[in-house]
C-alpha positions in Angstrom: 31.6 151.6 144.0 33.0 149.6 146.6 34.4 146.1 145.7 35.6 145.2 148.2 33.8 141.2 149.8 33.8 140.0 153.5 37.7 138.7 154.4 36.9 135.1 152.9 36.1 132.3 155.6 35.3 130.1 152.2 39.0 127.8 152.9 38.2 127.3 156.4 34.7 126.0 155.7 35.5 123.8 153.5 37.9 122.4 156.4 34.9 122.3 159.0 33.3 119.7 156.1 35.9 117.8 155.4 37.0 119.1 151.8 40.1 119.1 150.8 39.9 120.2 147.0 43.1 120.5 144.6 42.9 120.4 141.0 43.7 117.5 138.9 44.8 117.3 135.4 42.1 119.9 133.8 40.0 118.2 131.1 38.0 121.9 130.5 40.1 124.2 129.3 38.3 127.9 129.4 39.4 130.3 127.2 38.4 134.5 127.2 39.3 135.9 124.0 38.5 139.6 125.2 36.1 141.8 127.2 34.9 143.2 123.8 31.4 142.5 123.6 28.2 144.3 121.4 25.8 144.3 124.9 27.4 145.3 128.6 24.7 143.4 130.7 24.1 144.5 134.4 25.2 140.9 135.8 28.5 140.7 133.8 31.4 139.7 136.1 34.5 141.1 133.6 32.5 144.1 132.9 32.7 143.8 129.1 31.4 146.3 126.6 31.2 147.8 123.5 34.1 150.1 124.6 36.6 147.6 125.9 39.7 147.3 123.9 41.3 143.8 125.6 41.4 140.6 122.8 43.5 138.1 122.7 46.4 138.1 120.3 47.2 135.5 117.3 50.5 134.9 119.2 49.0 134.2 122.4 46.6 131.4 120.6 49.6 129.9 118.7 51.2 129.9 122.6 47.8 128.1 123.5 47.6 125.9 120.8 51.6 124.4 122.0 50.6 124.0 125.1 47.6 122.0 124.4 49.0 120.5 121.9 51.1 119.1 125.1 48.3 118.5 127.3 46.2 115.2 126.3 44.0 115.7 129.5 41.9 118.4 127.7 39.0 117.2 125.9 36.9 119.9 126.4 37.4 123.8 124.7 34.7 126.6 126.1 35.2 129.9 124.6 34.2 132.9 126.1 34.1 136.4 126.3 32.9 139.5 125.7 31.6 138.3 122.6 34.1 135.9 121.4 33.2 136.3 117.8 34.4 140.1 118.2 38.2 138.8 118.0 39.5 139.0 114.7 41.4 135.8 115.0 38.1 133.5 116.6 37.9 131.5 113.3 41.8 131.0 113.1 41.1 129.6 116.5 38.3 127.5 116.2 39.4 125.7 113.1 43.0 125.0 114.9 40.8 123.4 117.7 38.6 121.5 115.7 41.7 120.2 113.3 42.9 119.1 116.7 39.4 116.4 117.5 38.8 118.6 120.6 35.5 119.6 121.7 34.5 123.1 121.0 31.9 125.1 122.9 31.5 128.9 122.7 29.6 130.8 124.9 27.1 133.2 122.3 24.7 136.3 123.5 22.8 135.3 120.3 22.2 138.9 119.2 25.8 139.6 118.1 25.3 136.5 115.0 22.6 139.7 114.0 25.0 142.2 114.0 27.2 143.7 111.1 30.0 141.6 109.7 28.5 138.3 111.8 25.7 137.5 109.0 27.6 134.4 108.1 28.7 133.6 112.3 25.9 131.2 113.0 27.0 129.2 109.8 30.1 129.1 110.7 29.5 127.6 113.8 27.2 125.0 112.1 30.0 124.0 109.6 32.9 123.4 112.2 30.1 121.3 114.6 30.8 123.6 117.3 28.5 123.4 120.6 26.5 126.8 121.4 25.7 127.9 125.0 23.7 131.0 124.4 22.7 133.8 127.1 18.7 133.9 128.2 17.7 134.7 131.2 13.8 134.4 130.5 11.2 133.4 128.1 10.0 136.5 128.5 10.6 140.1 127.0 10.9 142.2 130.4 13.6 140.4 132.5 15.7 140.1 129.6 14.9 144.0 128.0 15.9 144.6 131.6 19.2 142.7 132.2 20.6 143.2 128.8 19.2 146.1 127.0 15.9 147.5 125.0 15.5 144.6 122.0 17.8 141.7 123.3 14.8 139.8 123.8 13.6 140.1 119.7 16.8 140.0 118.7 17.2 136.5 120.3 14.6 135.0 119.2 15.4 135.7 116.3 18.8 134.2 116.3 17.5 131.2 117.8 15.5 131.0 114.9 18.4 131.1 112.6 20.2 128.5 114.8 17.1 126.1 114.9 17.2 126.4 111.1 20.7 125.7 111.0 20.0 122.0 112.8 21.0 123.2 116.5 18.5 122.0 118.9 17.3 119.2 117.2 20.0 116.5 117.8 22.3 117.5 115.0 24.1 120.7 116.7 23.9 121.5 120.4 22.3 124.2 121.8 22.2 125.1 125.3 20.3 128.1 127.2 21.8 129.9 130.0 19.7 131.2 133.0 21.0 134.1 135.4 18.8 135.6 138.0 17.4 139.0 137.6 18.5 140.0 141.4 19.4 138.7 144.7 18.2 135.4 144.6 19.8 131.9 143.6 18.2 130.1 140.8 15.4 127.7 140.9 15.5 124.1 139.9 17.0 123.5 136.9 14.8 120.6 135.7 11.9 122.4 136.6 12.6 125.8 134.8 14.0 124.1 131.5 10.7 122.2 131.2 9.3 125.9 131.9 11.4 127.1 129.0 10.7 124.5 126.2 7.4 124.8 126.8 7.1 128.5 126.4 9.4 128.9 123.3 8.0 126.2 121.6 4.3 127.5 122.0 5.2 131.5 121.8 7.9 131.1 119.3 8.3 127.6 117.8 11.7 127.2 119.2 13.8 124.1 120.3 16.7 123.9 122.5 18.9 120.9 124.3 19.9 121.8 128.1 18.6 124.9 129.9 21.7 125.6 132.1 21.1 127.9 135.7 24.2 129.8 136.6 24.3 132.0 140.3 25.2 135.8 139.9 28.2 136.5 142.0 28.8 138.8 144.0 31.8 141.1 142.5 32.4 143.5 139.8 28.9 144.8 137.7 26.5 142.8 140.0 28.2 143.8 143.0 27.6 147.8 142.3 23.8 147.0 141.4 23.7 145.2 144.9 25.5 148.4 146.7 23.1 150.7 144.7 20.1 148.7 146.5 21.6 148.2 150.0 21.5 144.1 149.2 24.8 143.5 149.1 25.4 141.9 152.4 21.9 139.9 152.2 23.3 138.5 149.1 26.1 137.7 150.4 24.7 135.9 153.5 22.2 134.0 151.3 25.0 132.6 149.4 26.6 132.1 152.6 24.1 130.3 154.6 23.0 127.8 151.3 26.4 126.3 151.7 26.1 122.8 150.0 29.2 120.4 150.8 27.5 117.9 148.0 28.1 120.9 145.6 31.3 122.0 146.6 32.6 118.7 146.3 31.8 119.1 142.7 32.4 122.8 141.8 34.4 123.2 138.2 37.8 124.6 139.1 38.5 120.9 140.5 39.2 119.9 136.5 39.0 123.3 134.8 41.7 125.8 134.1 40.4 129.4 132.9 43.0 131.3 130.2 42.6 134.9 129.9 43.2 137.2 127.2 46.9 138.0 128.0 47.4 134.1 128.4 47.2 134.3 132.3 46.4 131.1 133.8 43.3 131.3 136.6 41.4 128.5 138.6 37.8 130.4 137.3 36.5 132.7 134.7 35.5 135.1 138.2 38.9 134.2 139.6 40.3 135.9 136.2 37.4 138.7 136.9 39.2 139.4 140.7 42.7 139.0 139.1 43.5 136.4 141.1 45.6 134.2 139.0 47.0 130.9 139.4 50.6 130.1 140.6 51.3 128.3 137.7 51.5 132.1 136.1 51.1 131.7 132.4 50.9 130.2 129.0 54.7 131.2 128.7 55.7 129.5 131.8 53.9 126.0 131.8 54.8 123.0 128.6 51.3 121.6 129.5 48.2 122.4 131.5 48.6 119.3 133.9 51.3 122.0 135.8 48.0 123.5 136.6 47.2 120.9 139.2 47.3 121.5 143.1 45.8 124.0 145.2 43.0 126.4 143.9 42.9 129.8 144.9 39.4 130.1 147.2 37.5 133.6 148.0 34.2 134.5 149.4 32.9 134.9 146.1 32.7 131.1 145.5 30.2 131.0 148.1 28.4 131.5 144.8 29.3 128.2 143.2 28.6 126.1 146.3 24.7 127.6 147.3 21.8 125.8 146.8 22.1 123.1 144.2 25.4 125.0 143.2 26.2 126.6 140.2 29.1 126.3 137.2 29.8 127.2 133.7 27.7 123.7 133.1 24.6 124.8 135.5 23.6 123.6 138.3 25.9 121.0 140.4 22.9 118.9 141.7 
């Protein structure tokens, strides 16, 4: 399939508004553990699966854990994936964090704390007080079954059950909810669908939640080929395009947020690290600390798809 986006006009937009964004010190540090994941969703941007082999190393978290150790600017930890909790060493890492008084959030597709080996995950993650953002793209059956697989949607509930019962979602734990669009479109207001949410999971399934966050497909890697296959790939592209909103570009993540990948490479984004467009800094074994990070960010086309609409990061919507 072709991968190949529009030559990028994105830097000299930004110019005709009056942007001029570098990166200061990071305070969110965003770390992917591997591509290894139990579900391969149709939107996923690193294309991860039950048949990718990439995790991230012991070594390469001890390198990590120097660094920040280093780098008083971060206060904020997001782990990703894959499934994070598919890396042997996740707990090694989590409890180094939280020994540390940083802030730890990992980014869960609730149905691997189901799976084999994981029975105990979810407590885990309720002893060390880490923060849960958790993958939901309705609160209904079909667009889920349909962007994830045949059962994610029981299976979910389900673990948002278990996590409920655990104290997450009800001012003890936090638990977020994540919203991705099921096609072409850019997401619709996040107040407005969160109140949506909570009202159907509480009455259909006696579930609670904190922050219902809406995130903006991009346009590369898995989504890209489904867009090819239906001839929407430039439409997309020119919706994203046209929605241009300076007030959201003037906030969009990379501005305080450097992305680690599983070899340790240092990236401005998680879809930067998805393009392999990597950072000048290089990596974890050429930096002392992550304020070396700071300065210019490498812009594409793609992030058309963080500045459209209300705008879109790994936090939700930019207002």
């Amino acid at each position: 399939m072709n991968q190949t986006l529009p030559p990028s006009r994105f830097a000299e937009r930004l110019k005709t508004e009056g942007l001029d964004l570098n990166r200061v010190s990071p305070d969110w540090l965003q770390i992917n553990l591997g591509r290894l994941c139990n579900q391969a969703c149709h939107h996923c941007h690193l294309e991860a699966g039950p048949k990718r082999t990439e995790v991230m190393q012991q070594t390469t978290m001890v390198r990590l854990l120097e660094v920040l150790d280093h780098s008083p600017s971060i206060k904020k930890i997001d782990l990703t994936g894959g499934a994070p909790e598919l890396n042997p060493d996740f707990r090694f890492l989590i409890k180094s964090l939280k020994s540390r008084g940083l802030q730890v959030i990992s980014r869960c597709n609730l149905t691997i704390l189901l799976e084999p080996g994981q029975q105990d995950t979810a407590q885990f993650y309720a002893d060390q007080g880490v923060d849960l953002v958790c993958s939901l793209p309705c609160y209904g059956s079909k667009n889920v079954n349909h962007q994830r697989g045949l059962g994610v949607f029981e299976k979910s509930i389900a673990a948002l059950r278990l996590l409920n019962q655990l104290g997450y979602g009800q001012g003890k734990l936090k638990l977020d909810l994540v919203y991705n669009p099921d096609g072409p479109s850019l997401p619709p207001d996040q107040k407005k669908l969160e109140e949506d949410y909570k009202n159907r999971l509480m009455a259909d399934f006696g579930i609670v939640f904190d922050q219902l966050l809406t995130i903006t497909n991009m346009p590369i890697k898995r989504f890209l080929d489904q867009l090819d296959k239906a001839g929407a790939a430039a439409q997309y592209v020119e919706l994203l395009t046209q929605s241009f909103n300076p007030l959201a570009a003037a906030q969009v993540m990379c501005l305080k947020l450097i992305s680690v990948d599983w070899q340790g490479r240092l990236f401005d984004c998680d879809f930067n690290q998805a393009l392999d467009l990597p950072t000048k800094a290089g990596d974890l074994w050429l930096i002392n600390h992550f304020g070396q990070t700071e300065g210019k960010i490498r812009f594409g086309e793609h992030c058309y798809g963080c500045t459209a609409g209300t705008g879109s990061s790994c936090g939700g919507a930019l207002g």
